[in-house]
mmCIF file of the N, C-alpha and C atoms, coordinates in Angstrom:
data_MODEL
# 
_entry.id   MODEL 
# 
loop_
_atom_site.group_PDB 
_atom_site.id 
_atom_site.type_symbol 
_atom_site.label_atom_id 
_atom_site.label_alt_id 
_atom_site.label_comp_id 
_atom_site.label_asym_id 
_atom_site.label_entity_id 
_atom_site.label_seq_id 
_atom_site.pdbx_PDB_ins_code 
_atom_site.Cartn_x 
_atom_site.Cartn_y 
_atom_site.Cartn_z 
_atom_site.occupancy 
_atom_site.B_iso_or_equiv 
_atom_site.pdbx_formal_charge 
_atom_site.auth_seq_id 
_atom_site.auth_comp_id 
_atom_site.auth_asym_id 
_atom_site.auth_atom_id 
_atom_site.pdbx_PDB_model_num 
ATOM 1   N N  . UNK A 1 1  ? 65.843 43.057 55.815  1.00 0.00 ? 1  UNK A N  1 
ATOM 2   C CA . UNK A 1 1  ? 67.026 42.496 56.437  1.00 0.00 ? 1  UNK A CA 1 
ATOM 3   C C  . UNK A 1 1  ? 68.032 43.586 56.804  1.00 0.00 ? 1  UNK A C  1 
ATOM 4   N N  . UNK A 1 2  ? 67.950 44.586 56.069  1.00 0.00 ? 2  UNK A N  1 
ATOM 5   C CA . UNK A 1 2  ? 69.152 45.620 56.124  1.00 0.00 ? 2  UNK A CA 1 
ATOM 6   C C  . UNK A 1 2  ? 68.702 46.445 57.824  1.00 0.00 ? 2  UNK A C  1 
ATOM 7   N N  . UNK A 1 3  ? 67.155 46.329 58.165  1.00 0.00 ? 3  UNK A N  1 
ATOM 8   C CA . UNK A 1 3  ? 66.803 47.155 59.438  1.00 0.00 ? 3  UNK A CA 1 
ATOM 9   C C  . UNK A 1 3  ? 67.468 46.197 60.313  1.00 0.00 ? 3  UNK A C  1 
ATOM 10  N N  . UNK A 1 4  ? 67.414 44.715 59.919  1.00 0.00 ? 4  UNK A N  1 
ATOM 11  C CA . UNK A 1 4  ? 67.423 43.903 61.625  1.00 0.00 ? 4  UNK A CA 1 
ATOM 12  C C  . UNK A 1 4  ? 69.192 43.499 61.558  1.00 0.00 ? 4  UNK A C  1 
ATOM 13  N N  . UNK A 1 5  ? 70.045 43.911 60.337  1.00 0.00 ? 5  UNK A N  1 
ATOM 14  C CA . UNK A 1 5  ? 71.268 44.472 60.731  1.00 0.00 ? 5  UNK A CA 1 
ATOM 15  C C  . UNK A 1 5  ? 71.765 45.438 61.231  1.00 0.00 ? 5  UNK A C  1 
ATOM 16  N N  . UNK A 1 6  ? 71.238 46.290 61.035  1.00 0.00 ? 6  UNK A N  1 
ATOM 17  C CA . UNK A 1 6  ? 71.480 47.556 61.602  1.00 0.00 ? 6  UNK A CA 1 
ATOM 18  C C  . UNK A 1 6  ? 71.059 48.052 63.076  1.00 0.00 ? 6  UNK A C  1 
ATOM 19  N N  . UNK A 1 7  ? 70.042 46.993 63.028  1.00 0.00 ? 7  UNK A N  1 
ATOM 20  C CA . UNK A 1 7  ? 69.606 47.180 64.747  1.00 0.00 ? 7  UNK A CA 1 
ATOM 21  C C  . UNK A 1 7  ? 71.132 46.154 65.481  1.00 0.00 ? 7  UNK A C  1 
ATOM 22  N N  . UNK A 1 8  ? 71.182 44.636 65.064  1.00 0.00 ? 8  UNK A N  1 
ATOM 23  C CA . UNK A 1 8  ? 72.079 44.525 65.303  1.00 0.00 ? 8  UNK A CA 1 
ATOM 24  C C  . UNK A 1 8  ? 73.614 44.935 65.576  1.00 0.00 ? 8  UNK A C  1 
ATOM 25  N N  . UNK A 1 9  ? 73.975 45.514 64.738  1.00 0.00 ? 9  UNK A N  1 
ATOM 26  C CA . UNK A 1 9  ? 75.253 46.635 64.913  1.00 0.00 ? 9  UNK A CA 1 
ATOM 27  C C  . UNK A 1 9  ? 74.860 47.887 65.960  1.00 0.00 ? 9  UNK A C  1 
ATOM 28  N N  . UNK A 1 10 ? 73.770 48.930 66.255  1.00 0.00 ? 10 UNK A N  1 
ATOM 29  C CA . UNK A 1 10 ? 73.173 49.504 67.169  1.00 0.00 ? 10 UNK A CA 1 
ATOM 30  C C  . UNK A 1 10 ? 73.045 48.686 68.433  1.00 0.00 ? 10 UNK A C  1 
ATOM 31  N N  . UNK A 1 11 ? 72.955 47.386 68.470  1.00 0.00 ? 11 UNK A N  1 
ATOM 32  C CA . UNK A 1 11 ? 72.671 46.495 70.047  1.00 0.00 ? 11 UNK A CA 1 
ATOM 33  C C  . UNK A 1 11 ? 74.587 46.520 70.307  1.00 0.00 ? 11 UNK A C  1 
ATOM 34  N N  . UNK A 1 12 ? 75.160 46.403 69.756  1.00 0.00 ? 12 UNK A N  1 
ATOM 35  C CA . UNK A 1 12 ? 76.852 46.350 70.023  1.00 0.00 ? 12 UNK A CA 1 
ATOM 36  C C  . UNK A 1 12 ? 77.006 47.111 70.527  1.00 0.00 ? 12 UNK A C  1 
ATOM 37  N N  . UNK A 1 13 ? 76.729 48.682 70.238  1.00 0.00 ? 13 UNK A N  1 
ATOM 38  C CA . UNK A 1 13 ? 77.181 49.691 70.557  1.00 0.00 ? 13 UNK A CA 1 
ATOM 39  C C  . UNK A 1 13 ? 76.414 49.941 72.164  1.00 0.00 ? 13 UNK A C  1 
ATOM 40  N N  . UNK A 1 14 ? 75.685 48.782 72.452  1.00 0.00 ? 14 UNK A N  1 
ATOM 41  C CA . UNK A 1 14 ? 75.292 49.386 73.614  1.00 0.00 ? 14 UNK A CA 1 
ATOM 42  C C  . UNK A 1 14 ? 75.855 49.361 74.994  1.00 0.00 ? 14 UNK A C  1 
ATOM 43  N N  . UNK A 1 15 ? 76.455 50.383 75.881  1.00 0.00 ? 15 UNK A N  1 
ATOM 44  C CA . UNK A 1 15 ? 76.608 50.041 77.231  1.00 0.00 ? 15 UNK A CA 1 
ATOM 45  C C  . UNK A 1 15 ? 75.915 49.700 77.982  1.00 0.00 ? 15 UNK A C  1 
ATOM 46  N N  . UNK A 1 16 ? 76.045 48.169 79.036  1.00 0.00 ? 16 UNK A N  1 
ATOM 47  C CA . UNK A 1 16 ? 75.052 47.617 79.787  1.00 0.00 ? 16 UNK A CA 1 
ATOM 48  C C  . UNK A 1 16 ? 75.334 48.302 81.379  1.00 0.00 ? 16 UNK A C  1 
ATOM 49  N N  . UNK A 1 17 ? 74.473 48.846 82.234  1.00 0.00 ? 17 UNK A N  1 
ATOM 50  C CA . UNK A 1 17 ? 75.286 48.856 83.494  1.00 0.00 ? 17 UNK A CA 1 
ATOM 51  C C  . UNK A 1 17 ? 75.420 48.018 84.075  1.00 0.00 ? 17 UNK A C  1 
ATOM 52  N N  . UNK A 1 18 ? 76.263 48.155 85.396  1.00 0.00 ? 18 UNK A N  1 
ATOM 53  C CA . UNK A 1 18 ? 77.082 46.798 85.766  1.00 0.00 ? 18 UNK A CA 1 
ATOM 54  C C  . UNK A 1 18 ? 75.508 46.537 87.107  1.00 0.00 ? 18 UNK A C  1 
ATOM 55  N N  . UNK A 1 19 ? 75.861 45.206 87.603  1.00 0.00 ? 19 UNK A N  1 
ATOM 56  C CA . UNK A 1 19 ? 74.626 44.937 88.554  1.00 0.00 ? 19 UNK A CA 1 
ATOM 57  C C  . UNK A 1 19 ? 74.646 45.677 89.560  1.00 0.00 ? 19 UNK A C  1 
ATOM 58  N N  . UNK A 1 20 ? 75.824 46.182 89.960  1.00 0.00 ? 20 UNK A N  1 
ATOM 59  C CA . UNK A 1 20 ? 75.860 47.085 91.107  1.00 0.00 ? 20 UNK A CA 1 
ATOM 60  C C  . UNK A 1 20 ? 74.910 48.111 90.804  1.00 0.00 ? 20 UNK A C  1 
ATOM 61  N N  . UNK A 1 21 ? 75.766 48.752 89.803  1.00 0.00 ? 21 UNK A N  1 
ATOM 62  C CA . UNK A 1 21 ? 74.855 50.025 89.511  1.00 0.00 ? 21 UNK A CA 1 
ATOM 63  C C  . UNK A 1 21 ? 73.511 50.096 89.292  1.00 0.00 ? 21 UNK A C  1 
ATOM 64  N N  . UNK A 1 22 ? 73.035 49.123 88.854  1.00 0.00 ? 22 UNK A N  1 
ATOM 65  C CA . UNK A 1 22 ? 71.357 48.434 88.714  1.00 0.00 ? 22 UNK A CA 1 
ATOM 66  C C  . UNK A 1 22 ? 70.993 48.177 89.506  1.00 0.00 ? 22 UNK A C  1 
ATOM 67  N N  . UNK A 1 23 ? 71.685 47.916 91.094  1.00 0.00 ? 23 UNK A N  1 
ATOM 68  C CA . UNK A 1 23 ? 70.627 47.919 91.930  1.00 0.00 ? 23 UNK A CA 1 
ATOM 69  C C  . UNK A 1 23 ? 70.761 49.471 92.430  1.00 0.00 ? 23 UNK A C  1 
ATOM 70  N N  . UNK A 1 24 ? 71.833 50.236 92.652  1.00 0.00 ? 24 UNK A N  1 
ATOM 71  C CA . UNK A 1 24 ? 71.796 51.396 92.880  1.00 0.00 ? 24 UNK A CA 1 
ATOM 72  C C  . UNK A 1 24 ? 70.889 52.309 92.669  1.00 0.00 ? 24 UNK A C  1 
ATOM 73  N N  . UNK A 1 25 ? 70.601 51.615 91.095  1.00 0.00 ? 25 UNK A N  1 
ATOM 74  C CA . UNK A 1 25 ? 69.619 52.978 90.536  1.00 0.00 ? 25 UNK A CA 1 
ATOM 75  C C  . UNK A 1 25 ? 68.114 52.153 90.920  1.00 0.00 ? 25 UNK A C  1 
ATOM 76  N N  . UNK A 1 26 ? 67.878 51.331 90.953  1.00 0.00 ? 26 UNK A N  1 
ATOM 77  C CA . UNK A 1 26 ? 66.518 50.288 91.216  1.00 0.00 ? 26 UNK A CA 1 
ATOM 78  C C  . UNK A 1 26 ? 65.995 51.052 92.691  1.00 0.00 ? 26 UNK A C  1 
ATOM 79  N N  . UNK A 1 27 ? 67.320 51.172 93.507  1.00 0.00 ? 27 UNK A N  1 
ATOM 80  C CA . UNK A 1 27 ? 67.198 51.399 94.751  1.00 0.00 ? 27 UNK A CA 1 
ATOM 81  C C  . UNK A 1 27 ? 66.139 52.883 94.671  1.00 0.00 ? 27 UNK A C  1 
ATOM 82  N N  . UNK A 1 28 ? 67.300 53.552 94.009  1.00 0.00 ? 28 UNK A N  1 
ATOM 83  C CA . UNK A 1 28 ? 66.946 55.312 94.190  1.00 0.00 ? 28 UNK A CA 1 
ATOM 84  C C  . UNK A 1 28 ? 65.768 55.512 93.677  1.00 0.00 ? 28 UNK A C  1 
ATOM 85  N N  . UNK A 1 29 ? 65.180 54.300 92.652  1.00 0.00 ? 29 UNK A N  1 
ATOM 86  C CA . UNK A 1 29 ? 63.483 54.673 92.181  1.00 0.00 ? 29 UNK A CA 1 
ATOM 87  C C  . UNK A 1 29 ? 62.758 54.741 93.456  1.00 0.00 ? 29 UNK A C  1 
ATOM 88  N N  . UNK A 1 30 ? 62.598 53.230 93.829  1.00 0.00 ? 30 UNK A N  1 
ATOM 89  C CA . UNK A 1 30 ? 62.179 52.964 94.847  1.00 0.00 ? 30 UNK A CA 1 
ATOM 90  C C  . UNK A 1 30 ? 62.208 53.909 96.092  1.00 0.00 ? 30 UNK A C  1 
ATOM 91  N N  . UNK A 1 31 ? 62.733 54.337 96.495  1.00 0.00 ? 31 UNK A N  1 
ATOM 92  C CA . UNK A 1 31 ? 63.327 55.548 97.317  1.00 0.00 ? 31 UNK A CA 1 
ATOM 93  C C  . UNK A 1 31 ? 62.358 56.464 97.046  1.00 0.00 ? 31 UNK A C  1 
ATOM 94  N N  . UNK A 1 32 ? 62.792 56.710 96.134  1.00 0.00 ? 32 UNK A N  1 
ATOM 95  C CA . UNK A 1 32 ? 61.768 58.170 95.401  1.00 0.00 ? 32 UNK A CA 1 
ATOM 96  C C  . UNK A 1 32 ? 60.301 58.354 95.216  1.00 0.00 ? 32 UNK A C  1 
ATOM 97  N N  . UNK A 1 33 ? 60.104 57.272 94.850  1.00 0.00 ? 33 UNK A N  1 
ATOM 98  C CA . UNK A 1 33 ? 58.993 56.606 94.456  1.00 0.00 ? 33 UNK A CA 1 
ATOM 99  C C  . UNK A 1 33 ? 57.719 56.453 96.023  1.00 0.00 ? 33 UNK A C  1 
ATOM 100 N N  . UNK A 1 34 ? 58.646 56.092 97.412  1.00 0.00 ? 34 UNK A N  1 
ATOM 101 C CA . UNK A 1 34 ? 57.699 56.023 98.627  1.00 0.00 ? 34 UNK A CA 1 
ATOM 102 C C  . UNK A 1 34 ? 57.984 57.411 98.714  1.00 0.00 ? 34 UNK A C  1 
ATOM 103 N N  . UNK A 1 35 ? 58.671 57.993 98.751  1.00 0.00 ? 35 UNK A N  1 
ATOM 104 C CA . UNK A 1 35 ? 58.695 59.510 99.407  1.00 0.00 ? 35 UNK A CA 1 
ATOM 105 C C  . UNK A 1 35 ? 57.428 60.278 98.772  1.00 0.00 ? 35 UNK A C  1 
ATOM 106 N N  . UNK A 1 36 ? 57.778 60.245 97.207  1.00 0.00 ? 36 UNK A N  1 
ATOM 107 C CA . UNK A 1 36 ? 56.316 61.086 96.674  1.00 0.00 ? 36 UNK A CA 1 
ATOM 108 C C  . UNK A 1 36 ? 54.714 59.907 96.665  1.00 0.00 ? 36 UNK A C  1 
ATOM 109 N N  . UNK A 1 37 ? 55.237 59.084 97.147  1.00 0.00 ? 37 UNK A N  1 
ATOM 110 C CA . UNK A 1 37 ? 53.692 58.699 97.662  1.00 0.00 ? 37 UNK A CA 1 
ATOM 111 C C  . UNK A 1 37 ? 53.618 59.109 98.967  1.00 0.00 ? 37 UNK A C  1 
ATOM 112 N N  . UNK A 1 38 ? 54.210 59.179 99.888  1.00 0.00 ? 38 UNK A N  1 
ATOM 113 C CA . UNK A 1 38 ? 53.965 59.291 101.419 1.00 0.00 ? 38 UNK A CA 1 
ATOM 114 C C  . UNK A 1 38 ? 53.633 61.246 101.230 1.00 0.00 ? 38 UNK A C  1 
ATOM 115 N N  . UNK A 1 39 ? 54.213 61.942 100.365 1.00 0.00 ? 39 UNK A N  1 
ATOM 116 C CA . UNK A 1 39 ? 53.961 63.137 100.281 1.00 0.00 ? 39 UNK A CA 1 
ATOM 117 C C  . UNK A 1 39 ? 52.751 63.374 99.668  1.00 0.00 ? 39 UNK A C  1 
ATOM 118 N N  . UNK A 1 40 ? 52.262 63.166 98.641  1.00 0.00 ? 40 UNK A N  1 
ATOM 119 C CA . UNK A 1 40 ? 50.893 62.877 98.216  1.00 0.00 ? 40 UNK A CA 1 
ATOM 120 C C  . UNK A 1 40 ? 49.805 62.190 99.152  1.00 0.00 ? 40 UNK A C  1 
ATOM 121 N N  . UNK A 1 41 ? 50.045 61.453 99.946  1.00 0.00 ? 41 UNK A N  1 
ATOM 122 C CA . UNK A 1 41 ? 49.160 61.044 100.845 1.00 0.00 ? 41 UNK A CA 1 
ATOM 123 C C  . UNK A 1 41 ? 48.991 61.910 102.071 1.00 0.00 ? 41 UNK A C  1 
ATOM 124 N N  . UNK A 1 42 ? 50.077 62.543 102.556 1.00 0.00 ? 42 UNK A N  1 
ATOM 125 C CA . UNK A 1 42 ? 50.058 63.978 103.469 1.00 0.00 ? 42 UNK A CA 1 
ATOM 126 C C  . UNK A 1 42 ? 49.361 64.911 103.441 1.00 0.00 ? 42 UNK A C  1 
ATOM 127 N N  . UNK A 1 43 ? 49.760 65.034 101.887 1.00 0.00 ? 43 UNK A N  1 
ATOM 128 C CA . UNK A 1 43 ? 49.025 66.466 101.449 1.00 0.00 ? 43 UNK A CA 1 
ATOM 129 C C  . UNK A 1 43 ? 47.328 65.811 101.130 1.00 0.00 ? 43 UNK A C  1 
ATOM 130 N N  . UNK A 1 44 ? 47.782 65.125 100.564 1.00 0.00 ? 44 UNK A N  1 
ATOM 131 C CA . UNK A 1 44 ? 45.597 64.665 100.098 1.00 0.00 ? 44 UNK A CA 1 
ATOM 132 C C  . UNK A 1 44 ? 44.939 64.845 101.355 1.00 0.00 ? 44 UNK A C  1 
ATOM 133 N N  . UNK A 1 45 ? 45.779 64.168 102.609 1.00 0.00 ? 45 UNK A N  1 
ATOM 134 C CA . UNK A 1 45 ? 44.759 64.219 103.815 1.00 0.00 ? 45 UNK A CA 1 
ATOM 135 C C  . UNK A 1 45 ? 44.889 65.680 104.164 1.00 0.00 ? 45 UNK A C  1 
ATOM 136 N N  . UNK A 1 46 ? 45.436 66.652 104.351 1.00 0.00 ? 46 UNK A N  1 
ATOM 137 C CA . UNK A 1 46 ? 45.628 67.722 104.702 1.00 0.00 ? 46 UNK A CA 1 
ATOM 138 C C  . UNK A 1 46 ? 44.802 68.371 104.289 1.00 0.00 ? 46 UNK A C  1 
ATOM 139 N N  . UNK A 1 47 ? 44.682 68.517 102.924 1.00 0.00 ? 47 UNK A N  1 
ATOM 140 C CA . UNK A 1 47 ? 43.389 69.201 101.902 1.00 0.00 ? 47 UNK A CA 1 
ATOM 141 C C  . UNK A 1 47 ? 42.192 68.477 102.114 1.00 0.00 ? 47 UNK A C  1 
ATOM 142 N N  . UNK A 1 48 ? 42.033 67.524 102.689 1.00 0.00 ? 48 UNK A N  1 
ATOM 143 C CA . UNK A 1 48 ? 40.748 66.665 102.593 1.00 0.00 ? 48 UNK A CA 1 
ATOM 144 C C  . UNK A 1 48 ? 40.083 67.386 104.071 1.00 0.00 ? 48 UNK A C  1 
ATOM 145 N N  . UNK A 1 49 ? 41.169 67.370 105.006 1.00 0.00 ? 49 UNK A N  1 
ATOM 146 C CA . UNK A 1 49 ? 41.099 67.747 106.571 1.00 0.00 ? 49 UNK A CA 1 
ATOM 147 C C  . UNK A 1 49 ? 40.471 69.161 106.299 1.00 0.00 ? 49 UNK A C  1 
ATOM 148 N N  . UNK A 1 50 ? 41.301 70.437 105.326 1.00 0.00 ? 50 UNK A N  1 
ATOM 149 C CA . UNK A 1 50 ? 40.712 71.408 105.235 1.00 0.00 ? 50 UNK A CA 1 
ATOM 150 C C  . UNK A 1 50 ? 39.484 71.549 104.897 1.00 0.00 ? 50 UNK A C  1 
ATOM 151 N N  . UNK A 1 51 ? 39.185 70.904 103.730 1.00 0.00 ? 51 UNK A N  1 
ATOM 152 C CA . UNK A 1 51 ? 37.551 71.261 103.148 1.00 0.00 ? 51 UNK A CA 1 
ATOM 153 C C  . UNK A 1 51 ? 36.494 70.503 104.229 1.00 0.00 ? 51 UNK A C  1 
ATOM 154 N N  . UNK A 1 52 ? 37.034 70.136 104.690 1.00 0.00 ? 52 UNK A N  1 
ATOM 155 C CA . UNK A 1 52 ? 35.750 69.204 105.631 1.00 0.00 ? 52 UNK A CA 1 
ATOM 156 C C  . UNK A 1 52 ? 35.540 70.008 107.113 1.00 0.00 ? 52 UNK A C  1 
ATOM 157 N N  . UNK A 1 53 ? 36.692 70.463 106.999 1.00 0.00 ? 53 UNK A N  1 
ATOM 158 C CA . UNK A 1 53 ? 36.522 71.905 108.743 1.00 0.00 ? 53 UNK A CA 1 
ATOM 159 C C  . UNK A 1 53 ? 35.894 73.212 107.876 1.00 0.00 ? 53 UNK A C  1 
ATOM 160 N N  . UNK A 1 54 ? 36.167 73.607 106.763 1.00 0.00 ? 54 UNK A N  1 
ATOM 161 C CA . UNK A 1 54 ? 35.308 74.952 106.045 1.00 0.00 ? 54 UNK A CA 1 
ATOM 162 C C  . UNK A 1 54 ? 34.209 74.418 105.850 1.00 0.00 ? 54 UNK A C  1 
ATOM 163 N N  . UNK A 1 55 ? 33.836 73.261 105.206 1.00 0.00 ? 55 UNK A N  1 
ATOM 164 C CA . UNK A 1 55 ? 32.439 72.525 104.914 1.00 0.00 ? 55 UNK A CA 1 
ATOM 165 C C  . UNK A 1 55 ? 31.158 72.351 106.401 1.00 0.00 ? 55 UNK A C  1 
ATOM 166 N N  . UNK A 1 56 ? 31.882 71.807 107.144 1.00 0.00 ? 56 UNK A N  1 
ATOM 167 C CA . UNK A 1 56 ? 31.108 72.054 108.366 1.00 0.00 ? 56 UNK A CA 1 
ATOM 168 C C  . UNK A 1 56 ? 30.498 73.526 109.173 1.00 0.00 ? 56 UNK A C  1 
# 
């Protein structure tokens, strides 16, 4: 009982962000998140393009 008070008193202390800011930051994953896929998919084909023109 003394842990699931103490977690309790630890959940008080917590700052929630506000919804704005939650989508802000939701946003900037997302954001981030297509860029290094669209960059990873650039580069994979790029390297794929190379070995297949030396391979031939």
């Amino acid at each position: 009982m003394k842990f699931l008070k103490s977690v309790k008193d630890e959940m008080k202390q917590v700052t929630w962000s506000s919804k704005k800011q939650l989508r802000k930051d939701t946003l900037v994953v997302i954001e981030t998140s297509i860029i290094f896929g669209l960059m990873f998919f650039v580069m994979d084909t790029a390297i794929q393009s190379l070995f297949a023109w030396i391979l031939k």
